[in-house]
Structures are given as structure tokens and as C-alpha cells.
N, C-alpha and C positions, 0 to 999 in steps of 0.2 A: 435445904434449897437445892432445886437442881441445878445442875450446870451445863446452859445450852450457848453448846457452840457454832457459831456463826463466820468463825475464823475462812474458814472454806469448805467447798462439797471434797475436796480432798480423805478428812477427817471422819468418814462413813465409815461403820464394822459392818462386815458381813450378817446377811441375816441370817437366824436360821437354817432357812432353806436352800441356800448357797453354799453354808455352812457343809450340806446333808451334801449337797450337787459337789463339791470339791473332794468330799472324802469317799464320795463313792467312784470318779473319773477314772475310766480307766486311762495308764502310763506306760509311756517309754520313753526312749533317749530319742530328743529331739533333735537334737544336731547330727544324729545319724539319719533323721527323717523320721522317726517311728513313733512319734509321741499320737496315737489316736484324739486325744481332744485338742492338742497344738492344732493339729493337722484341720480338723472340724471347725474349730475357731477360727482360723488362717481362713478356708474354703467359704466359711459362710460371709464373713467381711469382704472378700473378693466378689463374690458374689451379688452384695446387695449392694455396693459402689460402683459394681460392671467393671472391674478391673479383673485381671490375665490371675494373677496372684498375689499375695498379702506373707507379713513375715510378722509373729507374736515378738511385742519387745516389753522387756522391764517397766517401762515409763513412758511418757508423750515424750520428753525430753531426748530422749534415746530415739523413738524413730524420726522427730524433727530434724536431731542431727544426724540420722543415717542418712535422710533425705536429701540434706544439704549437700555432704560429701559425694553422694555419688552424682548430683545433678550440677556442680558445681569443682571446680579446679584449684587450686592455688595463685589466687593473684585475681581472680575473678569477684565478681560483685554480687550481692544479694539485694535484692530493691523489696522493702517491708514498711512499715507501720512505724513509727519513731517508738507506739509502745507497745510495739510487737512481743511476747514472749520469746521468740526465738533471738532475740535480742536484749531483752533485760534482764528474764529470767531463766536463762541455762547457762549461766556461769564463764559467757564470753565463749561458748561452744563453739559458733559460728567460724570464728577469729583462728581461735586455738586449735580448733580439729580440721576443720576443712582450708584454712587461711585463707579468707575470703576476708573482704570489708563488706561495710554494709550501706546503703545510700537510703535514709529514714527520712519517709513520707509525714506530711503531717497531715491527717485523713480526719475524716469526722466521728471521734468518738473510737478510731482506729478502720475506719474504712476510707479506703482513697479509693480514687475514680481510674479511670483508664487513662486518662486526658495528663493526671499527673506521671503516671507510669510511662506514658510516651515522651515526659519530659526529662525524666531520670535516665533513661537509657543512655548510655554512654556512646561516642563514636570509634564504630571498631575498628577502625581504619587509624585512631590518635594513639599511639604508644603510649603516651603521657596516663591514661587514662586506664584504671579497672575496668575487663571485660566483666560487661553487664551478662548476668547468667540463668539466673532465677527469681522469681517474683513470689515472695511468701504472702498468702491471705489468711488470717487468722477468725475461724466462724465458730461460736461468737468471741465478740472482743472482748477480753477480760479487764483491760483498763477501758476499754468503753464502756464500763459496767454492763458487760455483758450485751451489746449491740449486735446485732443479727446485720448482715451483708443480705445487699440485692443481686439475686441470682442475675438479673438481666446485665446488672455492671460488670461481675464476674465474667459471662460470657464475652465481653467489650473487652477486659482487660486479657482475655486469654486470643482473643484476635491481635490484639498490639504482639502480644510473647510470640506469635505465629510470623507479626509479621518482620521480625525483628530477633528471631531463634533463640529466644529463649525459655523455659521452661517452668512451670506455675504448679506451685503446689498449696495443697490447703493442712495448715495445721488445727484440727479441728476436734480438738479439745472436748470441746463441749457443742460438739457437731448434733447431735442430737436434740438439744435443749434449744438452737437455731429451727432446726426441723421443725420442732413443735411448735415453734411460732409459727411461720411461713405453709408448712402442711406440704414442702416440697418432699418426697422422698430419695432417700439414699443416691440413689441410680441419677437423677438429675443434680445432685450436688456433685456427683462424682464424674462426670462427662468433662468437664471445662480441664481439668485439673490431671496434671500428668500423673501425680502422686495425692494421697491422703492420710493423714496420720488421722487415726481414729483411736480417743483415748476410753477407757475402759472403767476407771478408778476416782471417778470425780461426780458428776449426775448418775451416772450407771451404776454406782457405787459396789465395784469391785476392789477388792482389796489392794492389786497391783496390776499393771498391764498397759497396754497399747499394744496396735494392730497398724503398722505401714503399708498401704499397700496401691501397686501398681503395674506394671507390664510386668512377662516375663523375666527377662534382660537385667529390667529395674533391679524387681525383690532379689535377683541373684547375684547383681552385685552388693545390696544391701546386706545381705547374709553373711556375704564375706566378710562386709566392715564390721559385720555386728560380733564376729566370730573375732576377728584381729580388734576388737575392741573389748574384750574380755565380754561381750554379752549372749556366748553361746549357753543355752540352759539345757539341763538334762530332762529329768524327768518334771518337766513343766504343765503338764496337763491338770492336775490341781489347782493352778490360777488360771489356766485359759477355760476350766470348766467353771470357774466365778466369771467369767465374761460370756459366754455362751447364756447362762444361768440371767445376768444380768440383761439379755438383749432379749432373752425371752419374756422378761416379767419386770422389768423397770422403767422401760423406756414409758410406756402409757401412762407413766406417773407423772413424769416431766413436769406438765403444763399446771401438777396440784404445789410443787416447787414455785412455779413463776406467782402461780396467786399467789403465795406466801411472801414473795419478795415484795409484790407489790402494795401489799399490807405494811409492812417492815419498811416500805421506801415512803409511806405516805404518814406514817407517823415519823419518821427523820423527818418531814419536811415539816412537820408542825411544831417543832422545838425552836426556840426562839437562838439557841447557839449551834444551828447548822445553819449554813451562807446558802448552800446549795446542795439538791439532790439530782442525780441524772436520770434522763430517761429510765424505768424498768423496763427489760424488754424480756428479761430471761430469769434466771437466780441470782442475781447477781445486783446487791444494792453497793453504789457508789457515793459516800456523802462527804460536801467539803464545807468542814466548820467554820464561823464565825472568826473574823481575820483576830489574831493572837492567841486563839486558841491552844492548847498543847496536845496535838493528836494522839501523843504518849500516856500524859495523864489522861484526860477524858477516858478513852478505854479501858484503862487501872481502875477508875472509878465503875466503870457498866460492869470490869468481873468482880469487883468487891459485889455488884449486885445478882452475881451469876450468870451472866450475861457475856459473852466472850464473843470481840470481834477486833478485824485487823486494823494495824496504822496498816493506809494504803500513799502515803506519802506525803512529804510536810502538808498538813494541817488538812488531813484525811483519811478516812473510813470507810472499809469494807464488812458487809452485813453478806456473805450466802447461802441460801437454802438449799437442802437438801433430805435425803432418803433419813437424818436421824430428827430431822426437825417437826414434830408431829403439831398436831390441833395443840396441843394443851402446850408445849412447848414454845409454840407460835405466841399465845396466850399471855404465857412467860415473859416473852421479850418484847409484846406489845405493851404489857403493862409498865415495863421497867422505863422503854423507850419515851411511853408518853408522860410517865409520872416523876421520875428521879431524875433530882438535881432541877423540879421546876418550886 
């Protein structure tokens, strides 16, 4: 029996031919500047977001919090998504590395409005009070099961940061699988937003990566923190040549992911012990079970059927597609979904 995992697009191997593209890139020492496909990677991501320059990092995690740190201070505030990634899941980064708090929105499905973001801003004038600093938007939302943000809101809320000094970044993950709904490209996602974390290793299905990128000033401050943060890499052009690889030949795939989910999100919804399923917008299915359910077991039970997918929190489930989940695999986990355990 095979074993398809649904846990996340995280879990993608390189294919083949990324494979060929990383072992032939040509290398050097990136921290001295000289790495020819850093550099290539770096320039093309600049480029297609219309930002100054761009800095290759290990993880989304990693340039979320470069982001944070250089646009943000000690004692200053972060205003986001109550189930922001930058907030759940990097390990209290926010807190720890930049000492910022954070002032969590509760948005729909992880999008808030402008109208909430003018309410959160603190008064700069009250000592009492964290300077308000930064506004994280996250596209798409990953506990919004994958919800795509409206460009037009975004532009609204980046007029409030203007008119109130503070600075708007987009963590965007799975910025690309957003695109492919909407049909906006790169260059208009990237205008509102001072900074972009663009991740590499999830729908793109690169083995490791992210690409930060924003004004000159920005990425060079960020370089520094990445370097005083132990994330200076040498000869790294082998995994920016899986991201290069990946922007050329995966992105058009995207939208055969979203079918997939929405297959996946429509037989969840026919099971008489799921309560609810959220909108599909993207790869990303969200389902919350039947009240006393055991989000622990239920899952134990789908991999006794090969079938692998996340607790996404009390009495809930997470289904994502991705680059390993084929026709016949899909197949796999429609049959298991709609037949076992009925």
C-alpha cells in the first residue's frame, strides 16, 4: 500500500530534474558575495516583486524573522493575524529575537481589514503603551486553510501604515498558490509591502529556502542579522539552484494542487464525522470533526490506511496537496476518505 502524505506541501523531494539543476549550479562563498546562483536567485526574486534587492535564507522562518528585527525595535509592537504563522509557528521568534509583543487581529479565516489595523495602532504620544511598528500579512493563510487576501484591502491597509509610520510586510509562504487564484502577478503583490518573504520549499517544492526581499538599506541590514544569527551560508548555490529550477517549472502547476484539494475538501465534507469543512481556496484542506471526536486517533486510524494527515488543533485536520500527490495518489486518498470508517 502506498503511503500518501497529506501532512504538508512542506514534505516534497526534489524531482529529478532539480535533482540534475542543483548538481550541476555553478558555487562559491556566498557571504563573501560570490556564490553565482545565490546571486541569480537573489536578482530574479528582486526583480519579479520590483524590490531594490533580495537575501537567499534557510527557511520562511528565518526571513519572517529577519524581517521582523530590522523593521521593528525592542519594546515595539507587531499587529498580525491572531493565527499568524509569525506568531504560532516560529517558536515565539517574534518575542525572543526582535522583543517585540504582538497585538493579534481576529480576521476572517486570517485576513483582517484596514479598519481593524487603524484600531490596533497604539498612541505614540502614551508611554504606557508598545510602539506600534509593523503590520504582518500573511498570503495565503495557512490556518485560514489556505485563504487568499484581497489585493484591494491590502493596498487600504498599507495607506493606514503610511499614515501612521509604520511598516507592512508580507509573509508569503505560499505567495504563489495566492497568485494562482487571483491571476495577480508578483510585481503587484509586491508594491503595498515594504518587505516580502517568499518561500521556496513548500508548493515550489524546493528542498530548502526562502528569498527576503526589499529595498537596498532593508536586505543589508538583514544580511547582517542573518550573518550575527549564524545564517551566513557558503557555498549555497545548490539549493538556490532548486529554487531558480522550481520558479521555472512548478509554479504552472499550482492551480492542478488546488483541484486536488478541492476533491480532498469535498469528500471531508461528506463524512458524517466531520462538523465542518472550510472554504478551499488553495492546497490547503482544513476540516473540523464531529464535537468529541479525537483529532489524535481519527488520524492514527487514516495512516493505518496509508493515508497521512495533520492534527491541526483540538478536534482538527489538515489535508495539503502538493508536487508528490499525483492522479493516482489523489485516487488513494479519495477512496480511503470516502469509504473507511463508514
Amino acid at each position: 500500500m502506498r503511503l500518501i502524505d497529506l501532512r504538508s506541501d512542506t514534505v516534497t523531494m526534489p524531482t529529478s530534474a532539480m535533482r540534475e539543476a542543483m548538481c550541476a549550479a555553478p558555487v562559491g562563498d556566498d557571504v563573501f558575495g560570490e556564490d553565482p546562483s545565490v546571486n541569480a536567485l537573489e536578482e530574479r526574486i528582486a526583480g519579479m516583486f520590483g524590490k531594490e534587492d533580495a537575501l537567499f535564507c534557510a527557511s520562511g522562518t528565518m526571513s519572517n524573522q529577519l524581517a521582523i528585527q530590522v523593521h521593528a525595535r525592542p519594546g515595539d509592537e507587531v499587529i498580525c493575524d491572531e493565527g499568524a504563522h509569525i506568531y504560532r509557528y516560529e517558536g515565539g521568534g517574534t518575542m525572543a529575537n526582535s522583543g517585540c509583543s504582538v497585538a493579534l487581529l481576529r480576521g476572517d479565516r486570517g485576513r483582517f481589514t484596514a479598519g481593524q489595523v487603524r484600531e490596533a495602532i497604539h498612541d505614540p504620544a502614551n508611554p504606557h503603551l508598545a510602539a506600534s511598528r509593523l503590520v504582518s500579512v500573511e498570503n495565503s493563510a495557512n490556518r485560514g486553510g489556505g485563504s487568499t487576501w484581497d489585493l484591494q484591502e491590502v493596498h487600504r491597509i498599507r495607506a493606514v501604515c503610511n499614515a501612521h509610520g509604520l511598516a507592512l510586510h508580507l509573509d508569503g509562504a505560499r505567495i504563489f498558490n495566492a497568485m494562482a487564484v487571483d491571476g495577480m502577478g508578483p510585481a503587484a503583490w509586491g508594491a503595498p509591502f515594504d518587505s516580502v518573504s517568499v518561500c521556496l520549499s513548500k508548493g515550489l517544492g524546493a528542498p530548502v529556502g526562502s528569498v527576503l526581499t526589499g529595498n537596498k538599506d532593508f536586505i543589508a541590514h538583514a544580511r547582517r542579522v542573518r550573518k550575527r544569527t549564524g545564517g551566513g551560508m557558503r557555498q549555497a548555490g545548490m539549493l538556490a539552484a532548486a529554487g531558480l529550477y522550481a520558479l521555472d517549472h512548478h509554479v504552472q502547476r499550482l492551480s492542478t494542487d488546488h483541484h486536488r484539494a478541492t476533491l480532498l475538501g469535498a469528500a471531508m465534507a461528506g463524512r458524517a464525522d466531520v462538523h465542518h469543512v472550510m472554504p478551499v481556496e488553495t492546497n490547503i484542506v482544513v476540516a473540523s470533526l464531529a464535537p468529541g471526536t479525537d483529532a489524535q486517533a481519527w488520524v492514527a486510524k487514516f495512516r493505518e490506511q496509508g493515508i497521512l494527515m495533520a492534527v491541526f488543533g483540538p478536534g482538527m485536520v489538515r489535508l495539503v496537496t502538493h508536487l508528490g500527490v499525483d492522479d493516482s495518489a489523489l485516487e488513494q486518498a479519495l477512496g480511503a476518505i470516502r469509504l473507511f470508517g463508514k
